[in-house]
N, C-alpha and C positions, 0 to 999 in steps of 0.2 A: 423622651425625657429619661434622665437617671432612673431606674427602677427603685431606689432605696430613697429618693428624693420625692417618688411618688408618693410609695405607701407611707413615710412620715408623715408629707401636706394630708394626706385621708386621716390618719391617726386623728390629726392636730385639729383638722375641722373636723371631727367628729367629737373631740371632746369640748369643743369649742360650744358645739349646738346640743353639750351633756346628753348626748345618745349614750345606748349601752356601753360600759363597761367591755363588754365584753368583745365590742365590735372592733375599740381603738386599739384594749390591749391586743386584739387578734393582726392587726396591722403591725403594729410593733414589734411585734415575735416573729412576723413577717420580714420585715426590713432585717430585724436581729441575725435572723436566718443563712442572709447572702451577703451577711456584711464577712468582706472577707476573701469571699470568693473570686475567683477571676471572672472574664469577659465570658469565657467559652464555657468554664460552668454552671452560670446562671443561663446561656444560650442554650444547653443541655437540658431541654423540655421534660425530658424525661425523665433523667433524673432527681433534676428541680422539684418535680411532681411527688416524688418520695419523701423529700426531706422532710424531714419536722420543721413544724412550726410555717408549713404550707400549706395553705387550703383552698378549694376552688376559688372563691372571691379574689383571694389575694394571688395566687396563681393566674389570674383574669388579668388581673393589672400591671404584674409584670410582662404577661406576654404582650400588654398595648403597648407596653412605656419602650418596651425591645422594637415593637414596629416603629416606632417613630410619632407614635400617636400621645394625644393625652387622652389618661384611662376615662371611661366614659364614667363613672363612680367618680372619678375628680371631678369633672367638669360638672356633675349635678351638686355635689355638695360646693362647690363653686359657688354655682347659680343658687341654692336654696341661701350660702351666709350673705348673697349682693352683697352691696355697698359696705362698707365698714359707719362704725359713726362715728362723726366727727363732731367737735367740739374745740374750741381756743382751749380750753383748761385739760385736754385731753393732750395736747402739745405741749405742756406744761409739768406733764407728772415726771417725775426722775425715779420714781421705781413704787413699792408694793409691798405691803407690813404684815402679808396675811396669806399665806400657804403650805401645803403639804404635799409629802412626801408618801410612799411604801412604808417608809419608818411607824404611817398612823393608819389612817384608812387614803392616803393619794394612791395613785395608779401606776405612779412610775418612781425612779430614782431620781435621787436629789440631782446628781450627773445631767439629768434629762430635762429638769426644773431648773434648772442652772443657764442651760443653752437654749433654752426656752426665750426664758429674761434677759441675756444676752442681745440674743436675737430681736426683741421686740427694741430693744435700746435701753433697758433698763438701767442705773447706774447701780442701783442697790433694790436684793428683794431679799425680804426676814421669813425665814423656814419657820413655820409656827406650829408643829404635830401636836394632836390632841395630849392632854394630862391621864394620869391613871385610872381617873373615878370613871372616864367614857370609855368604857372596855367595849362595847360596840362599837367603835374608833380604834380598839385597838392601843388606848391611849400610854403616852412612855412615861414606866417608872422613871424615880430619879436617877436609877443604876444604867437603863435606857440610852435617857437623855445626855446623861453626863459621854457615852460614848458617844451619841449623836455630836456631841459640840467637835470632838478629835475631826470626823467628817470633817465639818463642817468651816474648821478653820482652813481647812487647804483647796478651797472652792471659791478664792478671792483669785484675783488676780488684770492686768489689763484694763482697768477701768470699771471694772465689775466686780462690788463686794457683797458678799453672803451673810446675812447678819443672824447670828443664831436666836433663838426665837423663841415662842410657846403660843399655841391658842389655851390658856390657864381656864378651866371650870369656873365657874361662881359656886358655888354650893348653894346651899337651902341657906345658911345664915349669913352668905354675904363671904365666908372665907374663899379661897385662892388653892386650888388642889394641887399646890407643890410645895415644897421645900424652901421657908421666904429665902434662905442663905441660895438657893440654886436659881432661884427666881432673879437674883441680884447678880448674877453673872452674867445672864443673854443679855443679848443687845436689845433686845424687843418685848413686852408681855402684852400678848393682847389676850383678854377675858373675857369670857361670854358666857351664857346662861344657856345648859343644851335640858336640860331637866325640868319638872315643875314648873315649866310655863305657865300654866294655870293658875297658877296662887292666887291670891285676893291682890286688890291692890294694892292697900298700907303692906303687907309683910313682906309682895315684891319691891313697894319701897326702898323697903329698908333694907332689904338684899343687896340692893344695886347699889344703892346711896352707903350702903359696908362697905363693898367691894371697892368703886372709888375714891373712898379715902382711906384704903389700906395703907396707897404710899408707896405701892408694891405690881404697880399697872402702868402702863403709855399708853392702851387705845381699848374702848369699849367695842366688845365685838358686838355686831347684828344685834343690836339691842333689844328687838320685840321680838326676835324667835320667829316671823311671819313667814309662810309658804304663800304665794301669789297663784303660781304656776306651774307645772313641770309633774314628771313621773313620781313624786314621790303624794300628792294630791296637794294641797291646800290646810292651812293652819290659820289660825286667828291671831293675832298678835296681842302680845300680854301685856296685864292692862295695871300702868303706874301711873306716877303723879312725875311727869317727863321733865313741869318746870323744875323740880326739886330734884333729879338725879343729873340733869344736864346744869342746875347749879352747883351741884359738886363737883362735876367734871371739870368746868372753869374755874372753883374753886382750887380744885387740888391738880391742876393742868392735866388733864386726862384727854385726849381724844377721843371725837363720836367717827364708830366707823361709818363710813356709805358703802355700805356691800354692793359689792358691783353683779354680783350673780343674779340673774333675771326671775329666777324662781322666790328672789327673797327682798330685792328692791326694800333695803330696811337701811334707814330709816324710814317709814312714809314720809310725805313732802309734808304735812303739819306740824312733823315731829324734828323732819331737819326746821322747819319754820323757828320754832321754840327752841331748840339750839343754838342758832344764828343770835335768836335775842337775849340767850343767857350768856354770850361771850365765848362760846365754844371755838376748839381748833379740834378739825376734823379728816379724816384720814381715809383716802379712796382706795380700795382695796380689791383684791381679785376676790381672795377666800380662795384660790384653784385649787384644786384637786388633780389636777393633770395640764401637761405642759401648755394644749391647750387654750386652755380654761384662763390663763394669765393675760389670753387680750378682752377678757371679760369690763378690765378697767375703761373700755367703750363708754362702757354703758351707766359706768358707777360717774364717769366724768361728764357725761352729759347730765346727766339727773343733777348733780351738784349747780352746774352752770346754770341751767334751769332753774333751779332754787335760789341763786344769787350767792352762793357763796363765795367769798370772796380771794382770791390766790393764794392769796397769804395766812390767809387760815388754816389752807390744805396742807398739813407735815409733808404727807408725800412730793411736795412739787419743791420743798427743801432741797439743799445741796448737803450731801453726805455729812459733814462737817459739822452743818447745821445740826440737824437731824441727831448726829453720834451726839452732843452740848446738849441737847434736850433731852433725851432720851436718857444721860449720860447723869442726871441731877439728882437720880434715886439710890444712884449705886454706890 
């Protein structure tokens, strides 16, 4: 097989199954490496071996992908992602309100998030990098952001549109950590609480139940803040009064997201339960962080189906059109 077509599918399932950092971007600098090169230079064992941005792993895989072979490092992460999942309403989604980039803490360029989403069949997916108050995110000032958007407009094209974005802070009293006039420009604000998870639960209240009727949001991110799973350990989810901020959301049309990432499965099923019966429209989501990481919506679409949610509630299974008319009501 292609040597550069390798080491991407390794990249891509390895961010898929959130292994290190360190491992996918080491595939990609790989690939980055021989992009470029002719036949007989990559066939040049030797000196392939020197180049930067080669290492034995990845030197491994290109010399299977040259015999003719599939590397045996594909073939296990292969076998460890089996079956994909399916679901009817996972055939349904037309794209994804919720990811990032290098621009914040993502792994890769927008460019690479871009053909990612393409690739999966997306019609549209909203770049959402962290805000400034998350500086352990990396998060973009308004000076930032505002070149972010320049990107960002010329990454449309073919049936695939990029819709400029924010994952926006909540703060401690419910405000919105940007600029409301700059917040009014993207196509997308989704907001989430990455701080003071703990709080009590009236003042978390009242935090959430601010924030959704700012008037200044499309989709509540990760609502309880919960870790389930994964390398980063386990959190508890914060504790509010769900009937009263998911009747704001329907109040003031807001979206509940269904984070699709497996370490944070948030909503829990009680919590999407009580959304459903306060009238909510809710929004299936990658969260990726790497290109990846964007067929995570597997898992966020089964969990919905699951719960009963209903098609038409889900924004993402909207047609662009739609979606821009909704979204389009704040600005």
């Amino acid at each position: 097989m292609d040597p550069r077509e390798a080491l991407d599918e390794i990249a891509t399932l390895l961010e898929r199954e959130r292994s290190s950092r360190y491992k996918s971007k080491a595939f990609r600098a790989a690939s980055d490496a021989i992009s470029g090169l002719s036949d007989a230079e990559v066939r040049d064992a030797a000196s392939l071996r020197r180049r930067k941005g080669i290492g034995d792993s990845t030197f491994a895989v290109i010399q299977e992908a040259l015999a003719g072979k599939t590397p045996a490092y594909l073939e296990d992460l292969r076998e460890r992602a089996g079956a994909q999942r399916a679901s009817q309403l996972r055939k349904k989604l037309r794209g994804d309100l919720h990811s990032h980039s290098e621009w914040s803490d993502g792994l890769t360029s927008i460019e690479l998030m871009v053909d990612a989403g393409r690739a999966l069949g997306h019609e549209y997916l909203a770049l959402t990098d962290h805000s400034p108050r998350l500086r352990v995110a990396n998060g973009l000032s308004p000076e930032r952001l505002r070149a972010q958007l320049t990107v960002v407009a010329g990454m449309s094209g073919d049936g695939f549109t990029l819709l400029s974005g924010i994952e926006v802070d909540i703060l401690e009293d419910g405000a919105l950590d940007q600029e409301p006039d700059l917040l009014r420009e993207l196509d997308v604000v989704v907001a989430s609480a990455h701080s003071k998870l703990r709080m009590e639960r009236a003042p978390m209240t009242r935090r959430l139940v601010a924030a959704v009727s700012s008037g200044r949001m499309d989709v509540l991110g990760h609502v309880t803040g919960r870790l389930v799973e994964g390398s980063r350990g386990t959190r508890p989810p914060s504790t509010f009064d769900a009937k009263a901020v998911f009747a704001a959301c329907a109040q003031h049309d807001v979206a509940v997201e269904i984070n699709s990432r497996p370490e944070r499965q948030d909503p829990p099923d009680d919590l999407i339960a009580i959304a459903l019966r306060e009238g909510c429209l809710f929004s299936i989501d990658s969260d990726a962080h790497a290109p990846g990481q964007l067929s995570l919506i597997d898992y966020g679409a089964e969990r919905a189906e699951k719960a009963g949610v209903p098609v038409d509630r889900v924004i993402t299974t909207w047609p662009l059109e739609r979606l821009r008319e909704w979204t389009g009501r704040r600005r």
